[in-house]
Structures are given as C-alpha cells and as structure tokens.
C-alpha positions in Angstrom: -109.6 -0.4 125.7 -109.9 3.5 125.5 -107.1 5.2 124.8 -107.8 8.2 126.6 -107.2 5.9 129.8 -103.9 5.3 129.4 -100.9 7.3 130.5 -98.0 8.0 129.6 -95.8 5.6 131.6 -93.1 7.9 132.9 -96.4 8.6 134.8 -97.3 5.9 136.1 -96.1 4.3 139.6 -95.6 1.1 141.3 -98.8 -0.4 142.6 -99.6 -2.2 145.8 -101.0 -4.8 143.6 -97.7 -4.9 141.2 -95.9 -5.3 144.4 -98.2 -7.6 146.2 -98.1 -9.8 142.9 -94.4 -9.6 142.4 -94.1 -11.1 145.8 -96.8 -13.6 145.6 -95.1 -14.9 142.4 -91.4 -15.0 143.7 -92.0 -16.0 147.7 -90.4 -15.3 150.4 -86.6 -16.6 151.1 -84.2 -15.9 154.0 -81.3 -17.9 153.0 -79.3 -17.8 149.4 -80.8 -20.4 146.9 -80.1 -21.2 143.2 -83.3 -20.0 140.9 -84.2 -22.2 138.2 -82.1 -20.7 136.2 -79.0 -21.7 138.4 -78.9 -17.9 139.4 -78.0 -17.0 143.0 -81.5 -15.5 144.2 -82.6 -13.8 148.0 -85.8 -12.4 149.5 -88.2 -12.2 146.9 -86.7 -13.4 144.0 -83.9 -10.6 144.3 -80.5 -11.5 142.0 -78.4 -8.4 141.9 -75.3 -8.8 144.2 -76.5 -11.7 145.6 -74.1 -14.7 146.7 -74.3 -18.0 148.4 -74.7 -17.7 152.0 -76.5 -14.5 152.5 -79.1 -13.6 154.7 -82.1 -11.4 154.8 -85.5 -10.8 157.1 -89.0 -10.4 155.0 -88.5 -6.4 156.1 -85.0 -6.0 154.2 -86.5 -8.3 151.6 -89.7 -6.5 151.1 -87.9 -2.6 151.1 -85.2 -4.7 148.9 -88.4 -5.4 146.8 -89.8 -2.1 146.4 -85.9 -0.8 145.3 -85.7 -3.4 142.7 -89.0 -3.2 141.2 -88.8 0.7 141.1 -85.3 -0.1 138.9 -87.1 -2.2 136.7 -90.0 0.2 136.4 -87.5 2.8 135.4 -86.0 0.5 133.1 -89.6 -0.1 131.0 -89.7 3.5 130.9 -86.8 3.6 128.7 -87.9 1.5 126.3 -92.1 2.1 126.1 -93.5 4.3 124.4 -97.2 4.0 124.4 -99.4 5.2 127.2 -100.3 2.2 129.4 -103.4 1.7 132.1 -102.0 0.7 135.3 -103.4 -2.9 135.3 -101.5 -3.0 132.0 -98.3 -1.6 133.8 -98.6 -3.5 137.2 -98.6 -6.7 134.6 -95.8 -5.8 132.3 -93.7 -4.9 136.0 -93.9 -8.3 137.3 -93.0 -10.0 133.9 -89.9 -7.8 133.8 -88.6 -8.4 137.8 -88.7 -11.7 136.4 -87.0 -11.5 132.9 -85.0 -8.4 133.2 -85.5 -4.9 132.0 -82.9 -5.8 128.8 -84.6 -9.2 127.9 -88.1 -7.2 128.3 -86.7 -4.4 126.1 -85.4 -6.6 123.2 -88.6 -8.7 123.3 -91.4 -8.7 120.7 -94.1 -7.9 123.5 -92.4 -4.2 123.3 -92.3 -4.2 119.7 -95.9 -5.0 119.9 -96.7 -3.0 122.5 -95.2 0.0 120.7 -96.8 -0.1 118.3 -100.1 -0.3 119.8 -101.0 -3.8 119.5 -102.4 -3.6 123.2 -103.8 -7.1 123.2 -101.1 -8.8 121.2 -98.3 -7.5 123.6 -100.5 -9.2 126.2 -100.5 -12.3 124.5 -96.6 -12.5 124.4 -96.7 -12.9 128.0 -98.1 -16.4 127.6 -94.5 -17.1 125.7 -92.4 -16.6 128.2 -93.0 -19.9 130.7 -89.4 -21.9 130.0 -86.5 -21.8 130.8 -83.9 -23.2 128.4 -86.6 -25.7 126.5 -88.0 -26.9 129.6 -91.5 -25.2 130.6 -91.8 -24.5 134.4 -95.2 -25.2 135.7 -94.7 -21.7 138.0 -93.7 -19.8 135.4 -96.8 -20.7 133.6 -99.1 -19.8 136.5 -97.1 -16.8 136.4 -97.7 -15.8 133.2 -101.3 -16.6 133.1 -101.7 -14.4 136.1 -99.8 -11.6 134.3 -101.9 -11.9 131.1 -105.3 -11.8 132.9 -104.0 -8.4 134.8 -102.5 -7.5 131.4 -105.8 -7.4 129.6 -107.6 -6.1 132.8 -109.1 -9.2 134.6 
C-alpha cells in the first residue's frame, strides 16, 4: 500500500460504506434487547443510554447511527496516529462501534497500526470474534468482513 494514499485521519470522514456496513453488521431493532454481551442494545446496535423497554423507528435509529459512529470516529482520532486510506478507516470504524473507542484504543491492532504495521493491524481484527471465551459465529463474519475492507478487498 502507498503511503502517499493515506491521510491523516483527523481527515478522513465517515463513509456511506462504513455506515452501510455498520448497519448491515448490527441490524435493525425497534424494541430494547440484551446484546450478547448482556448489554441493553437499540436500533442498530446502539448502547449508550439505552434501557429495557425503549422504542425507536429505522429513521431515529439510522440518524442515532450516524451520531454514534461520528463519536467513535472521533474517538480513533485520539488515539491514531498514522495516515489511513479510507477502506482502512471505514474498516477500523465498524470494529470500534462494536468494541468501543477505549477497548480499540488499548488494543494491540493500534499499537500495530501506529507503528506502521499496516497489514498486521489488519490481522488483529481476526482476534476479536468472542465474547468471554465463547466465539460468536456473527462476530466472526464480522470480522472477516472488516479484515477484507481493512486490507482493501
């Protein structure tokens, strides 16, 4: 990968496709549910503020979406500090509306990443499919979609 494609990622900003992906991945719920995770989840895959019995239509969830993932995007701004391609950034945004922006910031993918192992950080994605011990057959497809838009495919 060229490095003169990249950018710096305070740059960068949030792709249909990042969007389009982050809610292929999560779905589409109207009603309060428990994530695997046993964390109160809404809309597409939205967690912050959320509590049993709540409500929401696919247009709050969707601009709900797009607030969220602009937080997070902000949030992996904090802590990169390579330039990025936007394939590379659309990948990494998905994994952390999943994980967090503090889980993504502490992992070794950003370690790698920051220091320029472009293909390694990739890799790390692949790690992150369980949840306790137990893989997730979603999260797994998840990742593998993430890696193959990670490393441009």
């Amino acid at each position: 990968m060229a490095q003169k494609n990249r950018q710096a990622i305070a740059a960068m900003a949030i792709s249909a496709a990042a969007l389009v992906g982050i809610a292929s991945h999560e779905a589409f719920r109207s009603t309060t549910y428990k994530d695997s995770g046993g964390i109160p989840t809404l809309g597409y895959g939205e967690t912050k503020g959320v509590v049993a019995g709540q409500t929401t239509t696919p247009e709050r969830a969707l601009k709900k979406l797009l607030e969220s993932a602009d937080e997070h995007a902000q949030g992996m701004n904090s802590c990169v500090t390579v330039p990025l391609h936007q394939y590379e950034f659309d990948a990494y945004l998905s994994f952390t509306y999943n994980v967090g922006v503090g889980a993504f910031c502490r992992s070794t993918l950003v370690k790698k990443l920051n220091a320029q192992d472009y293909a390694g950080a990739c890799k790390e994605l692949l790690k992150w499919d369980k949840v306790g011990n137990k893989q997730l057959i979603g999260l797994t497809r998840r990742r593998q979609a993430e890696y193959f838009t990670c490393i441009g495919q």
